[in-house]
C-alpha positions in Angstrom: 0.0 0.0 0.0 1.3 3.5 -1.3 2.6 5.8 2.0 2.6 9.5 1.8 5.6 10.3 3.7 6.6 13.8 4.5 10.0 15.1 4.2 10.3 18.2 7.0 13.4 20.8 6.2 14.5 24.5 6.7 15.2 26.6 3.8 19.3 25.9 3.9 21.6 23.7 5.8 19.8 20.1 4.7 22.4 17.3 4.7 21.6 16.2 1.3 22.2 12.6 1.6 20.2 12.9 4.7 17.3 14.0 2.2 17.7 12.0 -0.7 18.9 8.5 -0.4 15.8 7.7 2.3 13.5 9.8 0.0 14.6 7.8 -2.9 14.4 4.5 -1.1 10.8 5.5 -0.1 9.6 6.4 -3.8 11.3 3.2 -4.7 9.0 1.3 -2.6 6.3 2.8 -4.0 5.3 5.6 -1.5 5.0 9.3 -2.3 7.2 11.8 -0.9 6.6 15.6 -0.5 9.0 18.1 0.5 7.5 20.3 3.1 9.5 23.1 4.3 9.1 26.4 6.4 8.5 29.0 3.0 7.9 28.2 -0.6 10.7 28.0 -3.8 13.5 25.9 -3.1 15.6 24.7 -0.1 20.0 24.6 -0.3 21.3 21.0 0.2 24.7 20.9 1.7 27.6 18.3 1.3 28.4 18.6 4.6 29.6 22.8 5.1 29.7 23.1 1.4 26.7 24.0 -0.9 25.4 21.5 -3.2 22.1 21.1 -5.3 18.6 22.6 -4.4 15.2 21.0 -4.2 11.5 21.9 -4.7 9.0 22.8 -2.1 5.8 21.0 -2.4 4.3 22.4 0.4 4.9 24.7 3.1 4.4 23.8 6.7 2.2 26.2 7.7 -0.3 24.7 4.8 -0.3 20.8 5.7 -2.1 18.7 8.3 -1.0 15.5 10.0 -3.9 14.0 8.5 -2.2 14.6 5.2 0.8 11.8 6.0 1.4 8.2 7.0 5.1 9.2 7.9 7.5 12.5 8.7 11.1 12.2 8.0 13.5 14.5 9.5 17.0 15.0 7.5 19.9 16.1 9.3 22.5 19.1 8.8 23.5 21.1 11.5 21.8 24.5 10.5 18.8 22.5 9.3 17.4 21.0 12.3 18.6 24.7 14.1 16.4 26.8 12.3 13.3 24.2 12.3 13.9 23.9 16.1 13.3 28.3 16.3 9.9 28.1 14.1 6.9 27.5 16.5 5.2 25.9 13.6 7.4 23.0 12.9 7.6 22.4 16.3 3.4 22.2 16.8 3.9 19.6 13.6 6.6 17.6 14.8 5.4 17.5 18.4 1.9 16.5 16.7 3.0 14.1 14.2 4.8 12.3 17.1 1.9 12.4 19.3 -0.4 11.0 16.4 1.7 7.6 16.6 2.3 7.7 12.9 6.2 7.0 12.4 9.0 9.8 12.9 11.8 9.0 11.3 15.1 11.4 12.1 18.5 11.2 11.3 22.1 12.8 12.6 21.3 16.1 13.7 17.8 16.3 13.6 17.2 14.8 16.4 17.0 18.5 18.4 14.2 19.2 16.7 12.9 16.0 18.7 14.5 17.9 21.9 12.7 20.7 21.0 9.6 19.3 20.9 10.1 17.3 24.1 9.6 14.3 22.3 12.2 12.4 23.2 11.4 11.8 27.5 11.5 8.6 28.0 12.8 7.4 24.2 15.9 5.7 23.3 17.2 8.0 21.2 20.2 7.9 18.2 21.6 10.7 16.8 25.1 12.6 16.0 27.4 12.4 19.3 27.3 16.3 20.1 23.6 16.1 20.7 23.8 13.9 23.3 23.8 16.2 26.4 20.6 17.9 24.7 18.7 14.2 24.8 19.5 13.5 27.7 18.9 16.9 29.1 15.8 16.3 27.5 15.1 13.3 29.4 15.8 11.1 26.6 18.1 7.8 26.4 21.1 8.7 24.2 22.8 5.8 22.1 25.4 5.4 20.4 23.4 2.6 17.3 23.2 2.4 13.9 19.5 2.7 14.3 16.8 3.3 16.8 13.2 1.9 16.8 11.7 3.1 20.3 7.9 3.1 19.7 7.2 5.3 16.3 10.2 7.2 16.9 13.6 5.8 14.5 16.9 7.8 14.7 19.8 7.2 13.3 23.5 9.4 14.1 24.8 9.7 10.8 25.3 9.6 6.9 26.7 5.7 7.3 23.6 4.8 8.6 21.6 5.5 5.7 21.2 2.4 4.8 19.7 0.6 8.1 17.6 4.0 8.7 15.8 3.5 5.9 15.4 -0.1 6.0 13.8 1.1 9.5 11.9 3.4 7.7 10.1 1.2 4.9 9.9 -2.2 7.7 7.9 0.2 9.7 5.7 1.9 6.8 5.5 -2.1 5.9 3.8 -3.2 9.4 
């Protein structure tokens, strides 16, 4: 059965492997993924600190409703997950779309804007090392795994995890 999995990002600072290797594994299994992001136009991938290519916005946060997804992904980046983490409106739909029980899916960095929605109390929680003090300040379980399935929360820490993040991803969408 075709998921519609949204793909939550700033305007600049998305790790773009973090973006587009799960997004492609997703529309490879058949779901549909939609870029949502905090304005409209396009949103600067980064190869780490250096610019890279860009990507459409399908939709803008402010305009989409839990209702509309089966999934949210979260892609990493440092000043990604930053800037999300100041907007009180991906907060609300982060904090929303984990309280709905539908999967959350974040990798590296993005895992503070799990923090930020104080999402991750109680959660074993993966995710790039510095981060750790802000889980577990958070009241979160940091780990140091390849992946993390604690309820419909998956995190992963980094690019090399891709792969099993994913997986995690599409097992989950799967049932």
């Amino acid at each position: 059965m075709t998921k519609r999995i949204a793909f939550l990002t700033a305007s600049e600072g998305v790790e773009e492997v973090e973006l587009t290797q799960p997004w492609q594994a997703a529309v490879d299994a058949g779901h549909t993924a939609e870029l949502v992001s905090l304005d409209e136009g396009e949103v600067q991938l980064f190869n780490h600190l250096d610019k890279s290519s860009t990507q459409r916005v399908d939709r803008r946060v402010a305009d989409v409703a839990i209702a509309d997804y089966d999934a949210l992904v979260l892609p990493g980046g440092v000043a990604n997950p930053d800037a999300l983490r100041m907007d009180e409106e991906a907060v609300a739909f982060i904090r929303d779309f984990v309280d709905s029980g539908k999967p959350v899916a974040a990798i590296c960095h993005a895992a503070w804007t799990l923090v930020e929605a104080d999402r991750v109390r109680g959660k074993r929680v993966a995710s790039w090392p510095s981060l750790q003090t802000d889980i577990r300040n958070g009241g979160g379980d940091w780990v140091d795994e390849e992946v993390v399935v604690d309820g419909n929360l998956i995190t992963s820490r980094n690019p090399d995890d891709i792969p099993a993040f994913s997986k995690a991803l599409l097992g989950v969408l799967a049932g």
